[in-house]
Backbone as CSV, one residue per row, in Angstrom:
resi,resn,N_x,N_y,N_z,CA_x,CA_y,CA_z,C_x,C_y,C_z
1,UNK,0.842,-1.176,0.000,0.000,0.000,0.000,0.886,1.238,0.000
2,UNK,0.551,2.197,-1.035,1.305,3.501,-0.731,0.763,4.601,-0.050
3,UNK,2.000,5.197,0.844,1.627,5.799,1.699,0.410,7.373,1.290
4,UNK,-0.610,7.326,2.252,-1.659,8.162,2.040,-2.476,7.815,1.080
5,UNK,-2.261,6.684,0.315,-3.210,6.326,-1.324,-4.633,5.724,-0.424
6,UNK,-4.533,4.962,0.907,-5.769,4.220,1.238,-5.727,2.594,0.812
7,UNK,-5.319,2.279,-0.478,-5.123,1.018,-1.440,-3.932,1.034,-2.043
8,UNK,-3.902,0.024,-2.200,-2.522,-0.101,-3.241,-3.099,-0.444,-4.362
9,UNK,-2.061,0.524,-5.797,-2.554,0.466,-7.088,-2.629,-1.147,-7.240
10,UNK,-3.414,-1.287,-8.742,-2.933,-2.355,-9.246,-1.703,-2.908,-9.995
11,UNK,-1.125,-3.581,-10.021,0.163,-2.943,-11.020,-0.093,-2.856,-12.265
12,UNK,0.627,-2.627,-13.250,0.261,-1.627,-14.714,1.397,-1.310,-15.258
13,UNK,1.430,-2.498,-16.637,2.380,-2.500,-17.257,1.649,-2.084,-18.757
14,UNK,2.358,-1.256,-19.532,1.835,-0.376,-20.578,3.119,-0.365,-21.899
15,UNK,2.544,-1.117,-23.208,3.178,-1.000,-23.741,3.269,0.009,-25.415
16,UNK,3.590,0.522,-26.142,3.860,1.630,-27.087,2.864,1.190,-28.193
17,UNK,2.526,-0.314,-28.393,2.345,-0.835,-29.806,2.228,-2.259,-29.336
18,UNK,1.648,-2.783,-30.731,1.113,-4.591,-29.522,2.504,-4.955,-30.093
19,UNK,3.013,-5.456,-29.224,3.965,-6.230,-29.417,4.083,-7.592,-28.348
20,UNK,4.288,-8.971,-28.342,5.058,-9.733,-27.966,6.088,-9.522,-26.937
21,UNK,5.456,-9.776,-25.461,6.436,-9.384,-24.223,6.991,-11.402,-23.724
22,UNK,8.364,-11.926,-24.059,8.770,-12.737,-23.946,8.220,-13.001,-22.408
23,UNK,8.475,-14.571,-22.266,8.041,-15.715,-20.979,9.126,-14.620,-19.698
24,UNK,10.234,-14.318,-20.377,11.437,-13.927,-19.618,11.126,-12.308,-19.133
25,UNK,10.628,-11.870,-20.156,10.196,-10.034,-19.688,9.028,-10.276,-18.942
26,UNK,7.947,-11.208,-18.968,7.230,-11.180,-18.399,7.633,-11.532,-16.896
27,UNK,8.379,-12.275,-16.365,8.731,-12.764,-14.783,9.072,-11.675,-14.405
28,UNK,10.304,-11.107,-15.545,10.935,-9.899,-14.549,9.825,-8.619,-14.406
29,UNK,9.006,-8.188,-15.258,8.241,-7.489,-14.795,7.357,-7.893,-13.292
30,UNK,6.881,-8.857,-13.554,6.426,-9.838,-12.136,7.122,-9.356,-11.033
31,UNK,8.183,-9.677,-10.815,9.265,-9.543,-9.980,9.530,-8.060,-9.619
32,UNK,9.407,-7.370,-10.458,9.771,-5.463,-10.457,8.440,-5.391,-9.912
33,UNK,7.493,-5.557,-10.170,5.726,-5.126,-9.692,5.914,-5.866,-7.955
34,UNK,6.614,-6.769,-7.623,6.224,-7.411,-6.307,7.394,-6.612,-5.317
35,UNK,8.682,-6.519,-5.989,9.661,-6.260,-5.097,9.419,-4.611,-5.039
36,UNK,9.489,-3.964,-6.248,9.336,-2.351,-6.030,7.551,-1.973,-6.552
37,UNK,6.610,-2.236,-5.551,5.287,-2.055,-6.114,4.947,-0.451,-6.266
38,UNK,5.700,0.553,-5.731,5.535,1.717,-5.705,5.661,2.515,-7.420
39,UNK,6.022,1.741,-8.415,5.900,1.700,-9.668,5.171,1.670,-10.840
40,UNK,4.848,2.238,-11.648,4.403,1.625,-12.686,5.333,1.517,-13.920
41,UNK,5.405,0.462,-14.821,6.335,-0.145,-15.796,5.502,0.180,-17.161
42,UNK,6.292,0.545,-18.029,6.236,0.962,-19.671,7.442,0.352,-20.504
43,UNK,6.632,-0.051,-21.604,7.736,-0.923,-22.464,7.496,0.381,-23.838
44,UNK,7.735,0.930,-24.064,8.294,1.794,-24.838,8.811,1.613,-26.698
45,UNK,9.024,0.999,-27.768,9.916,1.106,-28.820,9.666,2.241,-29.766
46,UNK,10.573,3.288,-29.016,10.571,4.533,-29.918,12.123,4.720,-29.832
47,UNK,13.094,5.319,-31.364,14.046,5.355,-31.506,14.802,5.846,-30.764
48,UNK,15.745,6.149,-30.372,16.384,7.029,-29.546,16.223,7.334,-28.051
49,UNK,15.345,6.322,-27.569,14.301,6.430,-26.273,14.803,5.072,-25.261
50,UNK,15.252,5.514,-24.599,14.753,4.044,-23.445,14.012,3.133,-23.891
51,UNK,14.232,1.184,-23.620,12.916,0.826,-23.419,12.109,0.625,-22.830
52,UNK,12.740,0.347,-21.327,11.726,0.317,-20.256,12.026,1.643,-19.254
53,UNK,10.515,2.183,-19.071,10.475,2.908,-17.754,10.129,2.258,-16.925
54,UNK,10.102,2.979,-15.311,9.222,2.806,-14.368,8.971,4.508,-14.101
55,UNK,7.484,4.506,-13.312,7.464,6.094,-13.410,6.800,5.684,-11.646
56,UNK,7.475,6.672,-10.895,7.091,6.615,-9.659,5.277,6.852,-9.600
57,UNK,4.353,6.240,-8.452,2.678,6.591,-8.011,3.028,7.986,-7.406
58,UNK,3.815,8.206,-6.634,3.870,8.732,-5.695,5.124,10.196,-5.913
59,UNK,4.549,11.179,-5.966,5.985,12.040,-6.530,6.655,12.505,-5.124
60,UNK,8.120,12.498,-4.968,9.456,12.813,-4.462,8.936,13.959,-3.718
61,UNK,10.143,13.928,-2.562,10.149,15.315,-1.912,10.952,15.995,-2.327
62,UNK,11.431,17.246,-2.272,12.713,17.611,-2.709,13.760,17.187,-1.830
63,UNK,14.025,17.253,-1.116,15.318,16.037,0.019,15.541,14.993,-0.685
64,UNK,14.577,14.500,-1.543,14.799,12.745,-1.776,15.264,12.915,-3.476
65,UNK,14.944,13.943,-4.527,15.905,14.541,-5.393,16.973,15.123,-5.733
66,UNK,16.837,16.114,-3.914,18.290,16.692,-4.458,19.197,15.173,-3.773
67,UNK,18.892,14.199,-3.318,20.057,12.898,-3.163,20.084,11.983,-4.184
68,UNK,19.074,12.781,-5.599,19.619,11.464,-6.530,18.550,10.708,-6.641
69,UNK,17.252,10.803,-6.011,16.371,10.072,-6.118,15.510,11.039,-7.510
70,UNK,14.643,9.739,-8.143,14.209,10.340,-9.286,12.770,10.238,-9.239
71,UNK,11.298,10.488,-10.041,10.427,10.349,-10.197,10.594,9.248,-11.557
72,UNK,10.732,9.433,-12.747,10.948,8.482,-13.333,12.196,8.187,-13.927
73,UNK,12.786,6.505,-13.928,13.670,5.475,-14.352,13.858,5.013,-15.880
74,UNK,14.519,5.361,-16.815,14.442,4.604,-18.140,15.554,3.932,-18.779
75,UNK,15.667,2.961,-19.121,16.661,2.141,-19.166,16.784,1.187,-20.341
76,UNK,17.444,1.072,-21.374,17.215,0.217,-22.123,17.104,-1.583,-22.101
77,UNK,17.317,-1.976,-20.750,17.163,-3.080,-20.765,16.190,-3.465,-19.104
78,UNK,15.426,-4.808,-19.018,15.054,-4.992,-17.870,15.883,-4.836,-16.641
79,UNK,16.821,-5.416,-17.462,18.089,-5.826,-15.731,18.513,-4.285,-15.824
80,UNK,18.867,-3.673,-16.802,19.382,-2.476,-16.099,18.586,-1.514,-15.699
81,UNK,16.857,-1.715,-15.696,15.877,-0.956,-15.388,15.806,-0.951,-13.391
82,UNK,16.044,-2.937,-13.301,16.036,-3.550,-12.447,17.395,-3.200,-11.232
83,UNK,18.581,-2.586,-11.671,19.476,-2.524,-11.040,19.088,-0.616,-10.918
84,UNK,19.337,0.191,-12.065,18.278,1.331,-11.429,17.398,1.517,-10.327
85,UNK,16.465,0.402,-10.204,15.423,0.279,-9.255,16.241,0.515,-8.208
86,UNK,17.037,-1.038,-7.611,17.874,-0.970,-6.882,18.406,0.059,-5.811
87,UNK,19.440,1.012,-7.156,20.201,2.063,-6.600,19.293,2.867,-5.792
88,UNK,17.860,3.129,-6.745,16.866,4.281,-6.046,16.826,3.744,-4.697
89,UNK,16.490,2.557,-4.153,15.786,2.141,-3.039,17.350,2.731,-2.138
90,UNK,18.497,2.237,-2.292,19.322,2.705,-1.338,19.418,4.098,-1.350
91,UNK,19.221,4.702,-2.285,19.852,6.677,-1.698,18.512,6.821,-0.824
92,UNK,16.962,6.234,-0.864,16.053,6.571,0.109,15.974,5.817,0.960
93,UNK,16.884,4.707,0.849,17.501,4.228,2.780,18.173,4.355,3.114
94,UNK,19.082,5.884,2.279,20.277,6.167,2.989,19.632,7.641,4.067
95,UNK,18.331,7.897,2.781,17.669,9.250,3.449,16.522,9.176,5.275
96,UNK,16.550,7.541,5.400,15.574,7.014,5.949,14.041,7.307,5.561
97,UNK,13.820,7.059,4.200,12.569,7.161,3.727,11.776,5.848,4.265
């Protein structure tokens, strides 16, 4: 549940164009929706663009930006969307969020 929402979203993965999300993109999205649920995930194929976002429910304080924390994540690959994730969660347990 996020804080002040009452409920927790559903999760909500959104993609550019129908495309074919592999057995393998599908877990790890799974996995990104259970471990960081404060998210929502976008699969994206536009040139020059990231392919996956995550875009925060919940927007930042300024304390938790000016340390590097972001509202939204884009990354051209899952795992490196997934290790992004990551980093975010430590600069806001370094902030004691």
């Amino acid at each position: 549940m996020l804080p002040g929402s009452g409920r927790a979203p559903a999760p909500i993965h959104f993609r550019s164009r129908d495309t074919t999300m592999t057995d393998y993109e599908q877990r790890v999205i799974d996995v990104l929706t259970s471990t960081h649920p404060g998210w929502r995930y976008e699969q994206l194929d536009l040139p020059g663009l990231p392919r996956w976002w995550a875009t925060r429910y919940c927007p930042l304080r300024p304390d938790q930006r000016r340390a590097g924390a972001r509202d939204v994540l884009g990354r051209t690959s899952l795992h490196g969307l997934a290790g992004a994730l990551a980093r975010h969660d430590e600069i806001l347990h370094n902030l004691r969020y």
